[in-house]
mmCIF entry with sequence, helices, sheets and N, C-alpha, C, O atoms, coordinates in Angstrom:
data_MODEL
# 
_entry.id   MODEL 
# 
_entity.id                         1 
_entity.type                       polymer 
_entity.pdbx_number_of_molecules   1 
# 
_entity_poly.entity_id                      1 
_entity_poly.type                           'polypeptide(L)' 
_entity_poly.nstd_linkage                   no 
_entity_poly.nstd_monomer                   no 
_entity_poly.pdbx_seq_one_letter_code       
;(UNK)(UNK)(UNK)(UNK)(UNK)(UNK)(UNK)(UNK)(UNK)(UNK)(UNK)(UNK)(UNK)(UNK)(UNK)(UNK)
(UNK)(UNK)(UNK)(UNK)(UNK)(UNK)(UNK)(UNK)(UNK)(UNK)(UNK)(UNK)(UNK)(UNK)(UNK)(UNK)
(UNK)(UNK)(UNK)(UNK)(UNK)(UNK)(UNK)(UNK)(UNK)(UNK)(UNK)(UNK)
;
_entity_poly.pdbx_seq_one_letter_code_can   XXXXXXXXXXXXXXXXXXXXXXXXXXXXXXXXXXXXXXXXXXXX 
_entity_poly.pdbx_strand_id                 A 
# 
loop_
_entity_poly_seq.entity_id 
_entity_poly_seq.num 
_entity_poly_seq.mon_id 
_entity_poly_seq.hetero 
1 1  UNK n 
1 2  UNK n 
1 3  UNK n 
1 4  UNK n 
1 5  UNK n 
1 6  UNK n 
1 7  UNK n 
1 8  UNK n 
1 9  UNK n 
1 10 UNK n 
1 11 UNK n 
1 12 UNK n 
1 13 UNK n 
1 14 UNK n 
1 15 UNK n 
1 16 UNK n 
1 17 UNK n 
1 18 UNK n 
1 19 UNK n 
1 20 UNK n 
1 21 UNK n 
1 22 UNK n 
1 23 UNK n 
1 24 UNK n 
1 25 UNK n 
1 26 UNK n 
1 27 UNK n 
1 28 UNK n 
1 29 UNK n 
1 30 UNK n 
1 31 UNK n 
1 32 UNK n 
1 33 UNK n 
1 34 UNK n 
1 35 UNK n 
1 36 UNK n 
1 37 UNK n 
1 38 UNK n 
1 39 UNK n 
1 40 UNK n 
1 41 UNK n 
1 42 UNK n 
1 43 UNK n 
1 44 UNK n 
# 
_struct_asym.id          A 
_struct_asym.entity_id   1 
# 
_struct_conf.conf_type_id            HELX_P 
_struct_conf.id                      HELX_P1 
_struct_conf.pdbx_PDB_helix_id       AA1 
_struct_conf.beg_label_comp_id       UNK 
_struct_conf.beg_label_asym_id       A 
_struct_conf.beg_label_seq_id        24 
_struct_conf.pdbx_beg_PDB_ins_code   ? 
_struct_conf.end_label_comp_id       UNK 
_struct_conf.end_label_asym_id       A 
_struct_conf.end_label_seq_id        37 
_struct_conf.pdbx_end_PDB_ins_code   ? 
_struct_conf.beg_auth_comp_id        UNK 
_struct_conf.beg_auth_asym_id        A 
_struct_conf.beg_auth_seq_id         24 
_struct_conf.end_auth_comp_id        UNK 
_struct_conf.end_auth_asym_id        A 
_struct_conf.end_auth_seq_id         37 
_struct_conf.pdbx_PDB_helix_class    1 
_struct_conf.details                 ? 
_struct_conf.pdbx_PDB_helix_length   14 
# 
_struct_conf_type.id          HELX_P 
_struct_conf_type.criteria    ? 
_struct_conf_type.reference   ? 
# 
loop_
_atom_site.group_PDB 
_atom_site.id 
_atom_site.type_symbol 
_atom_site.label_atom_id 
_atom_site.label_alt_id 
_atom_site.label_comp_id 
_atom_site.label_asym_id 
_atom_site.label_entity_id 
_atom_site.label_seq_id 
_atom_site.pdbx_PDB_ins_code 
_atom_site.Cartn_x 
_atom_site.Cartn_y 
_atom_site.Cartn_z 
_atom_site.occupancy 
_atom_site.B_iso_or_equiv 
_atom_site.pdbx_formal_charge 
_atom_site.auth_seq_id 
_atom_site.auth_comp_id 
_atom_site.auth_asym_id 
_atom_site.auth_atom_id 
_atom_site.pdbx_PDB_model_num 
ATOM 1   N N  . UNK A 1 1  ? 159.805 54.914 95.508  1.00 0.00 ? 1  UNK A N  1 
ATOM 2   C CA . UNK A 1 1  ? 159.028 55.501 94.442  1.00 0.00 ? 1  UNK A CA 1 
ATOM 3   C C  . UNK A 1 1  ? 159.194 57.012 94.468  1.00 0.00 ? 1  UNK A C  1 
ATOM 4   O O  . UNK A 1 1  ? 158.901 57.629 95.492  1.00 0.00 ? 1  UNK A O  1 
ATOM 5   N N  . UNK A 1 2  ? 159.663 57.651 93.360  1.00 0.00 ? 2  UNK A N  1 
ATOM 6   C CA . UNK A 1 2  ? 159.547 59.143 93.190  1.00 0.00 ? 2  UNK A CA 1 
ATOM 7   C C  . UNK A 1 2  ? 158.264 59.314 93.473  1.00 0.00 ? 2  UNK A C  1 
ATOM 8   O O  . UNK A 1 2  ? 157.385 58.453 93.501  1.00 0.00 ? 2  UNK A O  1 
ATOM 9   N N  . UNK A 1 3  ? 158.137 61.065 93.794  1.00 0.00 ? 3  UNK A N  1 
ATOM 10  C CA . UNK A 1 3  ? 156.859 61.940 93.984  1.00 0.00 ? 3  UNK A CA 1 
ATOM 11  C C  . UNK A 1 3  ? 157.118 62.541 92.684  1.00 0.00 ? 3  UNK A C  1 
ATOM 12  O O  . UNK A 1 3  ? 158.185 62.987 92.263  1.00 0.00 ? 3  UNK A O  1 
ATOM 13  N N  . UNK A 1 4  ? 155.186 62.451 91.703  1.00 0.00 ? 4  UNK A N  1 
ATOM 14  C CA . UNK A 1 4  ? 155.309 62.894 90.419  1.00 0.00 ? 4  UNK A CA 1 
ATOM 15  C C  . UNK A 1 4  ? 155.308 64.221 90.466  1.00 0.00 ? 4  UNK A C  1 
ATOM 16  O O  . UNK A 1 4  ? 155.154 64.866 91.503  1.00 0.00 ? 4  UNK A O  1 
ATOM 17  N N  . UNK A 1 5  ? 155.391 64.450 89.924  1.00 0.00 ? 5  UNK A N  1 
ATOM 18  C CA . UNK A 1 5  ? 155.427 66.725 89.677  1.00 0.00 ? 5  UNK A CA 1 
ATOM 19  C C  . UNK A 1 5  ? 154.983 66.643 88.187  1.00 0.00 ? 5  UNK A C  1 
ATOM 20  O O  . UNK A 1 5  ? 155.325 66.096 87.138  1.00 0.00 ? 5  UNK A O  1 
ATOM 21  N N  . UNK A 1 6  ? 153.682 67.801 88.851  1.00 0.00 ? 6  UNK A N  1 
ATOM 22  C CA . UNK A 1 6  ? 153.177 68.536 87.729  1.00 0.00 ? 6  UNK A CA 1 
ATOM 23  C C  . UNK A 1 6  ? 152.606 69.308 87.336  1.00 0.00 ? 6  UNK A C  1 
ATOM 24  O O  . UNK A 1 6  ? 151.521 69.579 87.849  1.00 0.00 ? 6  UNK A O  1 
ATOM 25  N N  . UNK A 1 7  ? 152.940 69.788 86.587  1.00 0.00 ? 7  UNK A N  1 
ATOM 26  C CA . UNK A 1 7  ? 152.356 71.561 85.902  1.00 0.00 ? 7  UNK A CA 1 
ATOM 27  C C  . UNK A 1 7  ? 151.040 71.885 86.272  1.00 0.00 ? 7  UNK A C  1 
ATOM 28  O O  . UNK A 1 7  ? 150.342 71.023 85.738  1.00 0.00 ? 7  UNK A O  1 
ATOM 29  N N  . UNK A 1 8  ? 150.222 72.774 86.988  1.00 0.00 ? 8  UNK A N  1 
ATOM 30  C CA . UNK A 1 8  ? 149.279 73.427 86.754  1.00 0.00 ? 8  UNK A CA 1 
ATOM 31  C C  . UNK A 1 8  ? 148.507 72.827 87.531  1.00 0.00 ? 8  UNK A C  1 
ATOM 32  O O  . UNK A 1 8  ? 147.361 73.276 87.543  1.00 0.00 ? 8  UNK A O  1 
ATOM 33  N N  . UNK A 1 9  ? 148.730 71.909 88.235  1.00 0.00 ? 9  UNK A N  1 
ATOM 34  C CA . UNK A 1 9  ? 147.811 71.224 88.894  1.00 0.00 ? 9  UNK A CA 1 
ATOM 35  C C  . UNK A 1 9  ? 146.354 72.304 89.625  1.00 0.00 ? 9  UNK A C  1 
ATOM 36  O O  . UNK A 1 9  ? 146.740 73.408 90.009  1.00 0.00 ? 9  UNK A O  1 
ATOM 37  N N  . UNK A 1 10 ? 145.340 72.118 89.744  1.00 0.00 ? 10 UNK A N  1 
ATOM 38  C CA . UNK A 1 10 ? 144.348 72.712 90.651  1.00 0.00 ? 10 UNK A CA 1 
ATOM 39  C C  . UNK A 1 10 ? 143.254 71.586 91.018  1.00 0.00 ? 10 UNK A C  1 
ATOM 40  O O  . UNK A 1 10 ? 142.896 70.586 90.395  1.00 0.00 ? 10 UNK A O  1 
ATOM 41  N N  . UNK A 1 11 ? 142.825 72.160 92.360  1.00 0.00 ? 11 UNK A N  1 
ATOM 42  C CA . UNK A 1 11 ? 142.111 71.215 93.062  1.00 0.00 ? 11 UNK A CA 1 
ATOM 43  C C  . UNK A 1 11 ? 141.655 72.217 93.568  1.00 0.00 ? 11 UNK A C  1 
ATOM 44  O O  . UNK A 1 11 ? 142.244 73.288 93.715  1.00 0.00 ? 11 UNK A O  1 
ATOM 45  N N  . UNK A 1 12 ? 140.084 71.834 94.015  1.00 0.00 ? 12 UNK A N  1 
ATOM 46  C CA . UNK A 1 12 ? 138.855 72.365 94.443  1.00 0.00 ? 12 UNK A CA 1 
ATOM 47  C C  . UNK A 1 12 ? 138.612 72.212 95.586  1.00 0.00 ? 12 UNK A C  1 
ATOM 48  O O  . UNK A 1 12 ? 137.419 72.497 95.480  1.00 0.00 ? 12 UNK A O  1 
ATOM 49  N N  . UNK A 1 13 ? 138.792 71.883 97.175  1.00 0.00 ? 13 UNK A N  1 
ATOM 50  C CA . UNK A 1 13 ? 137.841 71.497 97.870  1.00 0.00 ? 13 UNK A CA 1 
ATOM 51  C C  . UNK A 1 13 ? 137.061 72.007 98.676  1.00 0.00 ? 13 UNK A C  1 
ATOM 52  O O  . UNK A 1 13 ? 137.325 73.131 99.103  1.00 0.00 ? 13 UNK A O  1 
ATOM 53  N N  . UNK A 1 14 ? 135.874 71.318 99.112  1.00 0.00 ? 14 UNK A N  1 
ATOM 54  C CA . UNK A 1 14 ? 134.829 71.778 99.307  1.00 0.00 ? 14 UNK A CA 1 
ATOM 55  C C  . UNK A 1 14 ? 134.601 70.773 100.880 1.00 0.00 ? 14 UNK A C  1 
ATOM 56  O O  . UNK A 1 14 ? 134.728 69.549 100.899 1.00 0.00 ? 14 UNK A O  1 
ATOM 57  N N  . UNK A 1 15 ? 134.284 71.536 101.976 1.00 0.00 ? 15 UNK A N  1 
ATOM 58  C CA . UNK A 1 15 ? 133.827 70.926 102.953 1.00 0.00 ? 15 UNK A CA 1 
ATOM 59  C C  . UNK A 1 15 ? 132.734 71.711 103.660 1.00 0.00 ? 15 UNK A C  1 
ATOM 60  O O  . UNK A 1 15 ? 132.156 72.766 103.398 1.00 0.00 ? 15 UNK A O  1 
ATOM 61  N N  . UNK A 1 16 ? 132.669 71.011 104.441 1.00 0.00 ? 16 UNK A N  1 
ATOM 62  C CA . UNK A 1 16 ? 130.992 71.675 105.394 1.00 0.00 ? 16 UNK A CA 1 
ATOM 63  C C  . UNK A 1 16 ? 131.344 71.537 106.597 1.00 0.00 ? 16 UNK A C  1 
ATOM 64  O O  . UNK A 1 16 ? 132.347 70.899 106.915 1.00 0.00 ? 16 UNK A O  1 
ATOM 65  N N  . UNK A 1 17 ? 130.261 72.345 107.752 1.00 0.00 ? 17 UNK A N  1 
ATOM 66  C CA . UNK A 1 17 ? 130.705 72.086 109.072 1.00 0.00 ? 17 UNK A CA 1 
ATOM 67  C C  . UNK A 1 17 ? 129.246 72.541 109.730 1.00 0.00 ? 17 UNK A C  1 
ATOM 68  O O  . UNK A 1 17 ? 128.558 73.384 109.154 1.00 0.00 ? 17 UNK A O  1 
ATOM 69  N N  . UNK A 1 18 ? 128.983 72.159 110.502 1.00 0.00 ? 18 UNK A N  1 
ATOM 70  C CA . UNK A 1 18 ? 127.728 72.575 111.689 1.00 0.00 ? 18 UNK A CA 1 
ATOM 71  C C  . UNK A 1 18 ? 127.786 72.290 112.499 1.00 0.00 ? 18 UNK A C  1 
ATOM 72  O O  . UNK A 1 18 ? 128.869 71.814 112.842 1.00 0.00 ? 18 UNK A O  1 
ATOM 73  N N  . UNK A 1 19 ? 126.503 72.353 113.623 1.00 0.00 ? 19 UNK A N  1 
ATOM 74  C CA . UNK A 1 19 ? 127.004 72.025 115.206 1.00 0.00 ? 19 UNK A CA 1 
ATOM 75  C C  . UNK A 1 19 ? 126.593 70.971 114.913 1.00 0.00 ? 19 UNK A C  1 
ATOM 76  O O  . UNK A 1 19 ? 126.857 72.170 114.993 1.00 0.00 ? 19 UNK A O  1 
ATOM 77  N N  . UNK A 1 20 ? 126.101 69.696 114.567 1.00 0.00 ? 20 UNK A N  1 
ATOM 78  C CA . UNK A 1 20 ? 125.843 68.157 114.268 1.00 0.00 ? 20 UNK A CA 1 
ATOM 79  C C  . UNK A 1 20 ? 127.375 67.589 114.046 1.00 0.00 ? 20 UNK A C  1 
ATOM 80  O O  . UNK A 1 20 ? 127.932 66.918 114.915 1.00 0.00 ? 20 UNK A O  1 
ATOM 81  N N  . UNK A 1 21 ? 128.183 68.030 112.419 1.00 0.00 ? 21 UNK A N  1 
ATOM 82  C CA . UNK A 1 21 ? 129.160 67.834 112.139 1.00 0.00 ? 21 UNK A CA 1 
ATOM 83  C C  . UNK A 1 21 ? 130.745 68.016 112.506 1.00 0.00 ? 21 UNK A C  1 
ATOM 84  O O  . UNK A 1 21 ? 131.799 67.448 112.220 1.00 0.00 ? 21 UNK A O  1 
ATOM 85  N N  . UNK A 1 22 ? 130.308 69.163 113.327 1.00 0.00 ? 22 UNK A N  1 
ATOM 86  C CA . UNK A 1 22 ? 131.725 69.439 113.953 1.00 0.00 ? 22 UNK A CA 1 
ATOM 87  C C  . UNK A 1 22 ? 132.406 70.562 112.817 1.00 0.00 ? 22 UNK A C  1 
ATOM 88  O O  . UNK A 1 22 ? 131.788 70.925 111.817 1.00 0.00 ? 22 UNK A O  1 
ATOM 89  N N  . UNK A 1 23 ? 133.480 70.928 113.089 1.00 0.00 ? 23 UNK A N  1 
ATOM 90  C CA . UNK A 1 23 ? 134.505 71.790 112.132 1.00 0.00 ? 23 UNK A CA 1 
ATOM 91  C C  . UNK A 1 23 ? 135.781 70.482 111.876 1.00 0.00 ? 23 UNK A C  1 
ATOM 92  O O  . UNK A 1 23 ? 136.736 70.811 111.173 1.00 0.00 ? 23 UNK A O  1 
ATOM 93  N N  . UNK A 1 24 ? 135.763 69.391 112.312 1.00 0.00 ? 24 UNK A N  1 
ATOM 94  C CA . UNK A 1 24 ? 136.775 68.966 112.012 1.00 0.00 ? 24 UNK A CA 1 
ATOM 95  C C  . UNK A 1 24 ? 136.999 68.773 109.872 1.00 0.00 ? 24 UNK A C  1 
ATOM 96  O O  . UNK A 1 24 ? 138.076 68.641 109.292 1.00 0.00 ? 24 UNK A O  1 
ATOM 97  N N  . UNK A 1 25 ? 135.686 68.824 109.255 1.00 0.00 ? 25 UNK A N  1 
ATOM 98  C CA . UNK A 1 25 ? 135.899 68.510 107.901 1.00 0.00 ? 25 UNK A CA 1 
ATOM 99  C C  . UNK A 1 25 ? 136.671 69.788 107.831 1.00 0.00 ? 25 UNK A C  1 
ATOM 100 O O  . UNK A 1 25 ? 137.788 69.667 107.327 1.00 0.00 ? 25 UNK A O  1 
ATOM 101 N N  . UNK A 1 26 ? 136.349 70.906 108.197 1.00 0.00 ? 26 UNK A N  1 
ATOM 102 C CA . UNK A 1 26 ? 136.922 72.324 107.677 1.00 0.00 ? 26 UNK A CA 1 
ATOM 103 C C  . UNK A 1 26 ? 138.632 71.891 107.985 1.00 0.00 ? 26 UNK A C  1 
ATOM 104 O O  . UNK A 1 26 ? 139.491 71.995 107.110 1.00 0.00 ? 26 UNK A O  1 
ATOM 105 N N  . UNK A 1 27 ? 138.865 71.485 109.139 1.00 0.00 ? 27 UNK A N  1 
ATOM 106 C CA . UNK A 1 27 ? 140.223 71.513 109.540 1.00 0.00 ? 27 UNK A CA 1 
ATOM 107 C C  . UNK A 1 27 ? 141.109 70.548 108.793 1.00 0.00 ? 27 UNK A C  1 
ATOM 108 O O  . UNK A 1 27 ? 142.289 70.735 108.494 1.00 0.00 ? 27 UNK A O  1 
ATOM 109 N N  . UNK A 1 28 ? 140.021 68.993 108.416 1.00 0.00 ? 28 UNK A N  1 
ATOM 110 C CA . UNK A 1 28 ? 141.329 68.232 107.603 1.00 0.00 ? 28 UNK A CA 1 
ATOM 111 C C  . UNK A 1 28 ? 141.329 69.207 106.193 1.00 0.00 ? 28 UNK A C  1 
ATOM 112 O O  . UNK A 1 28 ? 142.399 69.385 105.611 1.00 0.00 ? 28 UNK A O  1 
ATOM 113 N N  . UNK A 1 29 ? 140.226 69.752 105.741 1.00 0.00 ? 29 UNK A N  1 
ATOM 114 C CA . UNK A 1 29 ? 140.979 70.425 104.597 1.00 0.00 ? 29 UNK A CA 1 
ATOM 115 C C  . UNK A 1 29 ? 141.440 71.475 104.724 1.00 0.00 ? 29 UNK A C  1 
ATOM 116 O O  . UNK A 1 29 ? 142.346 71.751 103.937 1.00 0.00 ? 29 UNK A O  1 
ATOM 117 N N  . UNK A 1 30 ? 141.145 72.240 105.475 1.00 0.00 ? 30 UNK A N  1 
ATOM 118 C CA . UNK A 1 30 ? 142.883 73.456 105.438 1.00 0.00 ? 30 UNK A CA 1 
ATOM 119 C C  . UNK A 1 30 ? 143.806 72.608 105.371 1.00 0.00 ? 30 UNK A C  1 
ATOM 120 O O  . UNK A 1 30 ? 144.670 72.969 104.573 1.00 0.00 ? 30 UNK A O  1 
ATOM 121 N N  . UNK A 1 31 ? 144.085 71.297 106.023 1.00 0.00 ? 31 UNK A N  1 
ATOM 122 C CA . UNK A 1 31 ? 145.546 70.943 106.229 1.00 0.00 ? 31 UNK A CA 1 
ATOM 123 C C  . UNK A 1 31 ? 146.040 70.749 104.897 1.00 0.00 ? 31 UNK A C  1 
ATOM 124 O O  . UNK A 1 31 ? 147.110 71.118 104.413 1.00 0.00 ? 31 UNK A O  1 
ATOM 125 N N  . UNK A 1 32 ? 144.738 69.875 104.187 1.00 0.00 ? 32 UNK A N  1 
ATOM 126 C CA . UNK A 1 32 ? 145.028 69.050 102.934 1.00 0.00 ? 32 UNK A CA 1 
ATOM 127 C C  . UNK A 1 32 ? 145.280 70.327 101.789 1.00 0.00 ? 32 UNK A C  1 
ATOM 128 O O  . UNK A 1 32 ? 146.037 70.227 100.824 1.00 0.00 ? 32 UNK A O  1 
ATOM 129 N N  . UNK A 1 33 ? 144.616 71.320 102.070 1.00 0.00 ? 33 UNK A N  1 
ATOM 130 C CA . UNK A 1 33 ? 144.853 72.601 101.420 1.00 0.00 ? 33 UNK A CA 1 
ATOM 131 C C  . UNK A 1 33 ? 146.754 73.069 101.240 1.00 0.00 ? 33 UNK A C  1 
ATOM 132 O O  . UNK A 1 33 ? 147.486 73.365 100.295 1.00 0.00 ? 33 UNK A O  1 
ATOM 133 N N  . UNK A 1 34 ? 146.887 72.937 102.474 1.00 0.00 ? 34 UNK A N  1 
ATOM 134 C CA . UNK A 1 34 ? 147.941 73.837 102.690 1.00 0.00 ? 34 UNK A CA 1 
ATOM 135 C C  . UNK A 1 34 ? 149.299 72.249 102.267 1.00 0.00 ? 34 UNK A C  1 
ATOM 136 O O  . UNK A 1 34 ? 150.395 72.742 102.001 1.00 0.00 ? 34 UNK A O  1 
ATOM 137 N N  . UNK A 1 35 ? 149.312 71.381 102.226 1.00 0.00 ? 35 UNK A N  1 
ATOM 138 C CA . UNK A 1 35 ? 150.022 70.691 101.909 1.00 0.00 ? 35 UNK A CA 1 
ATOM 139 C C  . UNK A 1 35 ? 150.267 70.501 100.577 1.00 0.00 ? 35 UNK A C  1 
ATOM 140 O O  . UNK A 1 35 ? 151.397 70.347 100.112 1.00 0.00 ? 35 UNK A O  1 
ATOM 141 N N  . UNK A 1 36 ? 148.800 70.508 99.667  1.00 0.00 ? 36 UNK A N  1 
ATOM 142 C CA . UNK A 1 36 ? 148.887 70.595 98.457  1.00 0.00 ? 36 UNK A CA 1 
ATOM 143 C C  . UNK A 1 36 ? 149.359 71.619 97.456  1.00 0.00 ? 36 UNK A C  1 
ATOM 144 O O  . UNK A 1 36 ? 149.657 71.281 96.310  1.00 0.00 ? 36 UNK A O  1 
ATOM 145 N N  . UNK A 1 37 ? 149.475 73.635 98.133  1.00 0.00 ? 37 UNK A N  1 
ATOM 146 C CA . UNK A 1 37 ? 150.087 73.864 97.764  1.00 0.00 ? 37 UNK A CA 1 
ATOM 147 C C  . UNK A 1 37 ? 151.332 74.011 98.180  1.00 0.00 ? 37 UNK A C  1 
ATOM 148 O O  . UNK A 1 37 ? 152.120 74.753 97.594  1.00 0.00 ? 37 UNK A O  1 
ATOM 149 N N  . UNK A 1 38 ? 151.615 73.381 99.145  1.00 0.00 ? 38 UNK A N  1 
ATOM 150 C CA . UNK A 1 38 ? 152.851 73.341 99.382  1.00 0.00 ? 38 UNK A CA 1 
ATOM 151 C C  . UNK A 1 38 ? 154.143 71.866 98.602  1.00 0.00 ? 38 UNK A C  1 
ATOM 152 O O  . UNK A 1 38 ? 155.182 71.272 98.888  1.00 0.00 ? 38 UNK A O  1 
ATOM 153 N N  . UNK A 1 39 ? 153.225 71.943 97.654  1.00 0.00 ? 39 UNK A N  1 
ATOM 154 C CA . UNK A 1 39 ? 153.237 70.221 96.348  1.00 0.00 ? 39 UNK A CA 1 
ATOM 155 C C  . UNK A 1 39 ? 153.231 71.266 95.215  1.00 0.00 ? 39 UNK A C  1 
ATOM 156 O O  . UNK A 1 39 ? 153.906 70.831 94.281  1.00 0.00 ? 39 UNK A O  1 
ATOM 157 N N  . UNK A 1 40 ? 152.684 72.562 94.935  1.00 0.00 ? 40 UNK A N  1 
ATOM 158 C CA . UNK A 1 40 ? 153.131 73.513 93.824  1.00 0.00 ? 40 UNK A CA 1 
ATOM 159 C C  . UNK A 1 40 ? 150.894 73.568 92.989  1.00 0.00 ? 40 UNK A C  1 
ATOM 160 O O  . UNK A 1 40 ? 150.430 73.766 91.866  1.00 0.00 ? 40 UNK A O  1 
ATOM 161 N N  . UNK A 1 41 ? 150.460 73.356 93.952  1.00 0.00 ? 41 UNK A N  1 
ATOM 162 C CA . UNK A 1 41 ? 148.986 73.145 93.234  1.00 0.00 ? 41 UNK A CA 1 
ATOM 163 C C  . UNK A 1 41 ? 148.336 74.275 93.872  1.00 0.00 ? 41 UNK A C  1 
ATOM 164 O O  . UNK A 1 41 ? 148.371 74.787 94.991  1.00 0.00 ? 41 UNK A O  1 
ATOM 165 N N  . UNK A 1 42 ? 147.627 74.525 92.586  1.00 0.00 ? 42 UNK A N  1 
ATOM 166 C CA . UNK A 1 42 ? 146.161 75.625 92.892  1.00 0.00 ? 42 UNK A CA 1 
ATOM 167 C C  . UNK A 1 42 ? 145.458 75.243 93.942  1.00 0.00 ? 42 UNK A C  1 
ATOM 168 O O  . UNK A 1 42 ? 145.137 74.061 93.819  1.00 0.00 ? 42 UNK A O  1 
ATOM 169 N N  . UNK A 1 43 ? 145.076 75.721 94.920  1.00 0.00 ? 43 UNK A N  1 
ATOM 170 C CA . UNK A 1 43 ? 144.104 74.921 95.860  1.00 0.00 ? 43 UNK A CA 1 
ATOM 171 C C  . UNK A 1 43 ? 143.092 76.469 95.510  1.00 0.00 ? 43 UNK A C  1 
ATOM 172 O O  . UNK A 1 43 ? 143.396 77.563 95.034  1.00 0.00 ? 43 UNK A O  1 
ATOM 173 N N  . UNK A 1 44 ? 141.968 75.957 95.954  1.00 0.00 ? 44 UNK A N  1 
ATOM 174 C CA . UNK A 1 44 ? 140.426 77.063 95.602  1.00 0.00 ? 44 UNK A CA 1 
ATOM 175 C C  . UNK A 1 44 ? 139.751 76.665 96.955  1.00 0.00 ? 44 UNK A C  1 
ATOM 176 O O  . UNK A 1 44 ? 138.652 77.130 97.256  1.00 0.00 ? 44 UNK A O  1 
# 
């Protein structure tokens, strides 16, 4: 299966972290951050 490509894409995400929760939400989304624009997308 091709990977689709497309224009303009942007994505938002939003995570949280405390001493209950840990930093791991912060860390999967940098990753997911940094992969997505590395896919050609707005990340915020």
């Amino acid at each position: 299966m091709g990977e689709a490509r497309h224009v303009n894409r942007q994505v938002v995400i939003r995570t949280d972290a405390s001493i209950q929760i840990g930093s791991g939400h912060v860390m999967r989304g940098l990753t997911l951050a940094d992969a997505l624009r590395e896919r050609g997308a707005a990340v915020r």
